[in-house]
C-alpha positions in Angstrom: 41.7 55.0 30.9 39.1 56.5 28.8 39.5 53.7 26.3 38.4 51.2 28.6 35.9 53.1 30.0 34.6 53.0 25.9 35.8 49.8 25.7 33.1 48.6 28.4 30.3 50.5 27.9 30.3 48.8 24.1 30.7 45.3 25.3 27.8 46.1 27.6 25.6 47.5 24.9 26.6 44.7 22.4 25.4 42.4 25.4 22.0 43.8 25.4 21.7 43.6 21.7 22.4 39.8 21.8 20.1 39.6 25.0 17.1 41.5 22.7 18.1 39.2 19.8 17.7 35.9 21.7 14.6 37.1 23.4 13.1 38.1 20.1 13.9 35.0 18.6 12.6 32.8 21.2 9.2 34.8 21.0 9.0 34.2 17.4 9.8 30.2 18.3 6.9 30.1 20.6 4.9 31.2 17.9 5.6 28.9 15.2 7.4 31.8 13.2 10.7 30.2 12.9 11.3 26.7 12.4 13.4 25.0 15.2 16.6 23.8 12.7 18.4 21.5 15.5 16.0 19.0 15.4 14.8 19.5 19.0 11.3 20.2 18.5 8.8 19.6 16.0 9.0 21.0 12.9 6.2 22.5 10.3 5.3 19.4 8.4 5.0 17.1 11.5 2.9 19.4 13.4 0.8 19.5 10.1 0.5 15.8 10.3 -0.2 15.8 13.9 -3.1 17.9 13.0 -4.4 16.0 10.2 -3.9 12.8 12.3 -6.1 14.4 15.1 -9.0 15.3 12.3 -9.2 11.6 11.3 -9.4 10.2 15.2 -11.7 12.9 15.8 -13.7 11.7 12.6 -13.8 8.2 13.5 -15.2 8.3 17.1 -17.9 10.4 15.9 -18.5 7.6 12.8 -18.2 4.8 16.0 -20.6 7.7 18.0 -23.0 7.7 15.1 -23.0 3.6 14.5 -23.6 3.0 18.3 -26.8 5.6 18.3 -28.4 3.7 15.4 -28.1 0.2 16.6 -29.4 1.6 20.2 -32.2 3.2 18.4 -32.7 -0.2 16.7 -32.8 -2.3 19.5 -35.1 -0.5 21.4 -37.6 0.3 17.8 -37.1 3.4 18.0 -37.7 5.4 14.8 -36.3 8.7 14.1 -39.5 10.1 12.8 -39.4 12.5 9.8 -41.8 15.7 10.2 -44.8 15.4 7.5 -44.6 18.0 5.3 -47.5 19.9 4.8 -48.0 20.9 1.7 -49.0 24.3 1.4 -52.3 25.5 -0.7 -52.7 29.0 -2.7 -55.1 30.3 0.2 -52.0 29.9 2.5 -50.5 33.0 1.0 
């Protein structure tokens, strides 16, 4: 009887050991440490692109941004005006 007293206690502890494995492993998922190799979820190069893709919308709505500004500023003759520089004499040190 002892035996399967032994017997349960190290299926029970070989239990947990999966149990910490699978909890560790899913942690280092959720932080982009391991690479998801079934093919559910993105992977490292397509979340690369994702970003890169996101960089170049980003970049042209501000270049759209920019464009409208300066053909509002034109239509209205608006100027950005430059400040004068002032050029400084020897007595101004």
């Amino acid at each position: 009887m002892a035996d399967v007293g032994l017997a349960i206690d190290r299926a029970e502890n070989k239990k947990e050991e999966i149990k910490a494995r699978a909890v560790a492993i899913d942690e280092l998922m959720k932080v982009g440490a391991l690479e998801d190799l079934t093919g559910d979820s993105k992977g490292y190069i397509d979340s690369e692109l994702s970003k890169i893709n996101t960089k170049s919308n980003v970049e042209s709505e501000l270049s759209t941004l920019k464009a409208e500004l300066g053909k509002g500023q034109a239509k209205t003759g608006e100027k950005e005006q430059k400040p004068k520089n002032k050029r400084s004499s020897e007595s101004d040190y």
